[in-house]
C-alpha positions in Angstrom: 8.6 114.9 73.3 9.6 115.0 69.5 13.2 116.8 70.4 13.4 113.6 72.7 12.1 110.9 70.6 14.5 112.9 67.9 17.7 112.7 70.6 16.8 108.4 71.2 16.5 107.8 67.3 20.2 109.6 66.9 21.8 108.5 69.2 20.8 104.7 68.4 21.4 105.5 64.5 25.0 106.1 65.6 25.6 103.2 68.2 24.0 100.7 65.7 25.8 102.5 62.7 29.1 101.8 63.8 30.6 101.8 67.3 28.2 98.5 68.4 29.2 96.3 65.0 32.5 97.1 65.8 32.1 95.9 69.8 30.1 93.1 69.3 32.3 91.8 65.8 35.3 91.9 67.8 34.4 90.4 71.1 32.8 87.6 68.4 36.3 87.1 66.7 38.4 87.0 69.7 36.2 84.5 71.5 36.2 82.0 68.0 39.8 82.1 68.1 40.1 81.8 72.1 38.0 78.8 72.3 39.6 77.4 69.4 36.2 77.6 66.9 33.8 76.4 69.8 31.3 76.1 67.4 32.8 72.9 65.6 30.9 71.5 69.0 27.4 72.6 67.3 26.3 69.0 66.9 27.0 67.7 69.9 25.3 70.6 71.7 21.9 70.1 69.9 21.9 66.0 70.6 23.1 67.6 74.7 19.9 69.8 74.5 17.5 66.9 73.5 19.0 64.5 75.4 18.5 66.4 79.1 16.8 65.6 81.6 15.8 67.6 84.6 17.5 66.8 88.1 14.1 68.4 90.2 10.7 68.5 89.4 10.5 72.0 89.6 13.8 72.8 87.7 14.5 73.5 84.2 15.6 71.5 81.2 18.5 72.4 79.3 16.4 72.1 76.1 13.5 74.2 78.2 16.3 77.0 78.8 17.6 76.5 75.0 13.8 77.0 74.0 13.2 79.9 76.1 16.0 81.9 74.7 14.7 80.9 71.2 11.5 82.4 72.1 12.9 85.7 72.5 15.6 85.6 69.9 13.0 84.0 67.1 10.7 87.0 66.4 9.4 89.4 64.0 12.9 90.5 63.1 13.6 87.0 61.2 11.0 87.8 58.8 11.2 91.7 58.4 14.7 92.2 59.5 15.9 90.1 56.7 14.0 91.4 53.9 15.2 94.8 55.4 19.0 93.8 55.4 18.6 92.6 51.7 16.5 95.9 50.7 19.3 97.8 52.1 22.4 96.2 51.7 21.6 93.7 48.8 22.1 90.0 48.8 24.8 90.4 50.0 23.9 91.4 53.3 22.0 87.7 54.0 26.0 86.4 53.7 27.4 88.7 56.7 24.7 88.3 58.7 25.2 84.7 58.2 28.9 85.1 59.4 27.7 87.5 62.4 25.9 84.1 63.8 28.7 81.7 62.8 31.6 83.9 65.1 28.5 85.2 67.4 28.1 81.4 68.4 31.8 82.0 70.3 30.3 85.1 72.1 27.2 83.3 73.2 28.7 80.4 74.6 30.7 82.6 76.7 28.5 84.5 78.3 25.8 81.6 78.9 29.2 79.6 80.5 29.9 82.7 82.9 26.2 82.7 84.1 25.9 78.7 84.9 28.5 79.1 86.5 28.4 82.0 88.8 24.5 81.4 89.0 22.7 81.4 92.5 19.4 79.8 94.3 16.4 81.8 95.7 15.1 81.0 98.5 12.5 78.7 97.9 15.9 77.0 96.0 15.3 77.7 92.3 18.2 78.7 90.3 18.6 82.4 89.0 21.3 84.2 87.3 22.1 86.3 84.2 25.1 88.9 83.8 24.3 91.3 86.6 25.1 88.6 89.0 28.4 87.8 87.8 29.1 92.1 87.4 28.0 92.0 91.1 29.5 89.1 92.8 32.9 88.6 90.4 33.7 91.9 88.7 32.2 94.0 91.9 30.8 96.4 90.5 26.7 96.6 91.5 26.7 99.7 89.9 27.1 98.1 86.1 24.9 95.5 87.5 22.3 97.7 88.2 22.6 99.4 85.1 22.6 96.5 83.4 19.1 95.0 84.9 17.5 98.3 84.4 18.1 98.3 80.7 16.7 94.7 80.7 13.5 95.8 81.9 13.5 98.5 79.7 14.4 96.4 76.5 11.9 94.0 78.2 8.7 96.8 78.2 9.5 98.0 74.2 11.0 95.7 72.2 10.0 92.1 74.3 6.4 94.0 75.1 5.3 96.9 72.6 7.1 95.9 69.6 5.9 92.3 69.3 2.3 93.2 70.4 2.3 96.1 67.9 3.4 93.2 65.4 1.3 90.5 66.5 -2.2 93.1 65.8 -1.4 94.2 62.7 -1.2 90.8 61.5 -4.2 90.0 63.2 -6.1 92.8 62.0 -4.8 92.9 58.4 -7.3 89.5 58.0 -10.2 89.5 60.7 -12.4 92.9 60.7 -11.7 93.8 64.5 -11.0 96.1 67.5 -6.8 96.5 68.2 -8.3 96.9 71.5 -9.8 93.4 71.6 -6.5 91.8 70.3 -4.2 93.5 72.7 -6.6 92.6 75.8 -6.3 89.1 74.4 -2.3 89.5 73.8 -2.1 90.7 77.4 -4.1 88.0 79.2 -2.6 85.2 77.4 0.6 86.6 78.5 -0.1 87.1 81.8 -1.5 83.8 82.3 1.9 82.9 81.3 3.5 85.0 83.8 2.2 84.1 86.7 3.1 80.6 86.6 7.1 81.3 86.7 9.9 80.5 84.4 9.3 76.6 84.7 5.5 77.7 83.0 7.7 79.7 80.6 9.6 76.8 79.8 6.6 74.5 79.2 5.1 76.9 77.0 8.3 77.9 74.9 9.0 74.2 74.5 5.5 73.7 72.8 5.7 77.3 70.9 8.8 77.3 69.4 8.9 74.0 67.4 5.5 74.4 65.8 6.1 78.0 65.1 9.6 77.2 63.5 8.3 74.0 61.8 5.1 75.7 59.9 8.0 79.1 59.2 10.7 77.0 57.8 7.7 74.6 55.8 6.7 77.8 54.1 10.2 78.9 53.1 11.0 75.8 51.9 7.8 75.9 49.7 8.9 78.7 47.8 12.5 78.0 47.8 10.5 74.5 46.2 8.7 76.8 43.9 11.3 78.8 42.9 13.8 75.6 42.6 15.5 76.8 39.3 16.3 80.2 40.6 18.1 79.0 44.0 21.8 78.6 42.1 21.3 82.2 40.8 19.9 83.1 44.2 23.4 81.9 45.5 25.6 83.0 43.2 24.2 86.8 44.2 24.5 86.4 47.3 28.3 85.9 46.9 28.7 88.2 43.8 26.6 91.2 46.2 29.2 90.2 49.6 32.5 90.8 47.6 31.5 93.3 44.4 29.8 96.7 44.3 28.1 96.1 41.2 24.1 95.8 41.3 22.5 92.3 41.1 19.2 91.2 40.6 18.2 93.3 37.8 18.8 96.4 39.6 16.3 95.9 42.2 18.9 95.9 45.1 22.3 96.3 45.2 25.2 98.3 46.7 28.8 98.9 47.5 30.4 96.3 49.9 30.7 97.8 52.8 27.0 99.1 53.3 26.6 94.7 52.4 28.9 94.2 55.5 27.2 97.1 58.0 23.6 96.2 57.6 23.8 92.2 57.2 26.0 92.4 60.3 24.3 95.1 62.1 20.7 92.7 61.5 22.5 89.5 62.6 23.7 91.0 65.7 20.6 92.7 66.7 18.2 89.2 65.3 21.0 86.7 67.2 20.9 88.6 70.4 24.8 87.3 71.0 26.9 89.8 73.1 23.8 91.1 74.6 23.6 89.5 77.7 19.8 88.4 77.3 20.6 84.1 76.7 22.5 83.9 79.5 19.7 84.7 81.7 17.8 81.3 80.5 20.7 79.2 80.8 21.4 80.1 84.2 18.1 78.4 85.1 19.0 75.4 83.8 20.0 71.6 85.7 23.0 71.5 82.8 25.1 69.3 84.5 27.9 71.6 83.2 28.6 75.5 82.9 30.5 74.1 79.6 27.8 71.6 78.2 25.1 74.5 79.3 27.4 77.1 77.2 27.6 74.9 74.0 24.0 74.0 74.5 22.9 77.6 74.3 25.1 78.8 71.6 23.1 76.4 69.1 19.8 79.3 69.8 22.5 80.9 67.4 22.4 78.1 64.8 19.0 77.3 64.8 18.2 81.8 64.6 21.1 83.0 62.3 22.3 80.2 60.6 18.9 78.4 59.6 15.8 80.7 60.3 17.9 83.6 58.8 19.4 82.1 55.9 16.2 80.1 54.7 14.2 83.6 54.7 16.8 85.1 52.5 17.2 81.8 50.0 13.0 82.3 49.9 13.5 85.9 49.3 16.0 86.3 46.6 15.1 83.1 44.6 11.9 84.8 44.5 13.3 87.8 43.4 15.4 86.4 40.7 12.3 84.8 39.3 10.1 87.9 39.7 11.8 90.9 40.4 9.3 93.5 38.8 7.6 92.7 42.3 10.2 93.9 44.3 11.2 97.1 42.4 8.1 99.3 44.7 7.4 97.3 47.6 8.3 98.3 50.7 11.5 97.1 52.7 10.0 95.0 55.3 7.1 93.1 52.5 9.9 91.2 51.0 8.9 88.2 52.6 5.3 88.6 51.7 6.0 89.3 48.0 7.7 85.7 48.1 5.1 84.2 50.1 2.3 85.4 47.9 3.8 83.5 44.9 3.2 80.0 46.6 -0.5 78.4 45.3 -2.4 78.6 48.5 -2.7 80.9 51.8 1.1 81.8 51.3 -0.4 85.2 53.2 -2.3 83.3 55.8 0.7 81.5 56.4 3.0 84.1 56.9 0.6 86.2 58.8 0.2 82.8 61.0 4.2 83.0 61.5 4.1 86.7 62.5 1.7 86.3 65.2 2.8 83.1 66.6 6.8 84.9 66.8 5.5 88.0 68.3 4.0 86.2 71.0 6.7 84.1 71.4 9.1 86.5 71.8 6.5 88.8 74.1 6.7 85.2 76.6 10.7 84.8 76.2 11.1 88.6 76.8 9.1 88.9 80.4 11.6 86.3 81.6 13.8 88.2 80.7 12.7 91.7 82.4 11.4 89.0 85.8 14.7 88.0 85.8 16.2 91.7 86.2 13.2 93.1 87.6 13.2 90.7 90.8 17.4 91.5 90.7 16.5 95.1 91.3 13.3 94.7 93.2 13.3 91.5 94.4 10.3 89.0 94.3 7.6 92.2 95.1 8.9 93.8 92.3 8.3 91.0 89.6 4.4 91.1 90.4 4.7 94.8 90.0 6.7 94.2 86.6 4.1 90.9 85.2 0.8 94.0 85.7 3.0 96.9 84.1 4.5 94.2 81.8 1.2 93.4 81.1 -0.4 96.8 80.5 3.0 97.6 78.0 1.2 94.2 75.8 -2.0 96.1 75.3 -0.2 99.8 74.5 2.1 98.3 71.9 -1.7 96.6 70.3 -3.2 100.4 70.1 -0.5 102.7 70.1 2.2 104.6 67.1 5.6 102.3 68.7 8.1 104.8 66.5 9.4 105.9 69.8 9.2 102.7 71.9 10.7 100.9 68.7 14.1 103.4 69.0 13.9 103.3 73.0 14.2 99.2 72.6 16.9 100.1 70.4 18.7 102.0 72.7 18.1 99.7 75.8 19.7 96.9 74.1 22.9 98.7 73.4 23.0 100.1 76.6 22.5 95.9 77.9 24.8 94.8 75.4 28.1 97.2 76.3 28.3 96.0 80.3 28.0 93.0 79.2 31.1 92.6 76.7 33.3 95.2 79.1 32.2 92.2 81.4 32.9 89.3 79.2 36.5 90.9 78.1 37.3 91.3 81.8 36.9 88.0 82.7 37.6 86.1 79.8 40.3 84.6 81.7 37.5 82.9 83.2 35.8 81.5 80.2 37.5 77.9 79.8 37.5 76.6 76.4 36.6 73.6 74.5 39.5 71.2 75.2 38.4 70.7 78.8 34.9 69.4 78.3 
């Protein structure tokens, strides 16, 4: 088992090293430039997603889709994956991640388009659709299909499952005196009460989630960006100083050459942002859009609202923080940046974050079983999601009460393996993909 845990962590180290940031920067750049900046069209998209209305009673919002990808794409990794990027790659990192979002927008909106529009209706005449339908019934090729919705499931049983519930516990745990047993049962029967009642449930729940979960996140960022007020400009200034220069910044505490900056701010916004993936367009193939181009633009804002403002306010909170204080940072660990910073504000800045952390996990554990339904009842069809919501289920509680080291690095692995059929997809059919000026 260790040679095999050993073999996963390797081979993800590599793919997430180099060959993926280099796959999912490119197919990023060509679409910005092949849609002619798409993402000038943010604006309009987020007015589009608040402004929808659904066509059945039974269907699906565009804003309901928009929040369910959110839910997924908003977790755990905006609040340790950041302080991890700037540990690692200095403040710089926070800018490339930043730009991984901005051009990621282009790659999102093209693979959200492709699944509107290629989408399909289930028998009882609900919509369903995600990239494995357009590998099947446009490219022809079932067998990348397959692949694909197998890796979903598996990416949807770690990281969407295990991780988050792993997450959720310990902050649970690390303030009320009880059983990781207890939480995880918990975990699991909240989420399975959301299961069962379908992706329009989902929807509901994700709607209600997300904006109090991001409202009380960002309100605790801000208060320390508040706090710290005098330290933002500096704050700034190493942010650009750290993305162009190899010197050290910040007193030392982080710090490195340039291109370790570029690999591990864009390697977290690509992995955080979930563009390229192949994971959004599986919401916003359920949704009434009236459009495969106004559901597109509406999705790629889930980019905005993860990269460009969850992302970015963590890192302003972090490294104004760190400018003001950064004897704190020198020993703490990679991923406790954010609760050095929130520990400086004058009440429950730990409460709070802890808060955050649990309502993300959970968030993300709801927006990832639509995810693995969606693929699961592709493979198996509608027997095989009940199967998936008990195993699904079971995976919540395991990730509350197990070590996750080698579910953490299978996750890993099952989202490269999701993300490269999906951008050999996207590249083959990007003839396909119409751009802005016809909307």
């Amino acid at each position: 088992m260790q040679a095999i845990g050993a073999l996963i962590k390797t081979l993800c180290d590599y793919l997430w090293s180099f060959p993926m940031i280099v796959f999912l920067a490119g197919i990023h750049l060509y679409f910005t430039f092949r849609l002619r900046f798409i993402q000038k069209k943010t604006f309009w998209g987020i007015r589009r997603s608040f402004s929808g209305k659904n066509t059945k009673a039974d269907g699906v919002s565009p804003y309901e889709a928009l929040a369910t990808a959110l839910a997924a794409t908003i977790g755990t990794g905006n609040i340790v994956g950041i302080s991890a990027a700037i540990a690692i790659g200095g403040p710089g990192a926070l800018f490339w991640c930043i730009i991984s979002g901005f051009f990621g927008m282009a790659t999102c909106y093209a693979e959200c388009f492709l699944s509107a529009k290629y989408r399909v209706r289930r028998a009882d005449g609900r919509l369903q659709g995600g990239p494995m339908y357009v590998m099947e019934q446009v490219l022809h090729k079932k067998w990348m299909a397959v692949l694909f919705a197998f890796f979903t499931v598996v990416a949807a049983f770690c990281a969407g499952s295990g991780v988050q519930a792993h997450a959720l516990t310990a902050a649970v745990t690390e303030h009320i005196a009880i059983s990781p047993h207890v939480v995880g049962i918990a975990a699991a029967m909240l989420a399975g009460s959301v299961l069962v009642g379908g992706a329009k449930k989902t929807a509901k729940v994700c709607t209600c989630l997300v904006p109090v979960m991001s409202l009380i996140y960002v309100g605790g960022c801000l208060l320390v960006i508040w706090k710290n007020a005098a330290y933002v400009p500096q704050a700034f200034a190493a942010v650009i100083r750290s993305a162009f220069s190899s010197r050290s910044v910040i007193g030392g505490v982080t710090g490195t050459a340039v291109m370790t900056g570029i690999r591990v701010g864009m390697a977290k916004g690509l992995f955080t942002n979930e563009a390229g993936m192949g994971s959004a367009p599986m919401a916003a193939a359920v949704s009434e859009a009236s459009s495969p181009q106004e559901q597109g633009i509406i999705s790629m804002t889930g980019i905005f609202w993860d990269t460009l403002v969850m992302c970015a306010v963590t890192g302003i909170a972090i490294l104004s923080d760190m400018v003001k204080n950064p004897a704190l940072y020198r020993h703490a660990a990679q991923d406790e940046y954010c609760f050095v910073a929130f520990s400086g504000l004058s009440f429950a800045g730990d409460e709070i974050l802890s808060i955050c952390l649990v309502l993300f996990a959970f968030a993300t554990i709801i927006g990832w079983s639509f995810y693995g339904e969606c693929a699961a009842r592709y493979l198996w069809g509608e027997k095989g999601t009940k199967v998936f919501e008990v195993v699904y289920m079971v995976f919540v509680y395991l990730g509350s009460v197990l070590s996750l080291e080698l579910v953490w690095n299978l996750s890993d692995l099952a989202n490269a393996c999701m993300a490269i059929p999906n951008i050999v997809c996207l590249w083959m059919l990007r003839k396909k993909i119409i751009p802005q000026r016809s909307l």
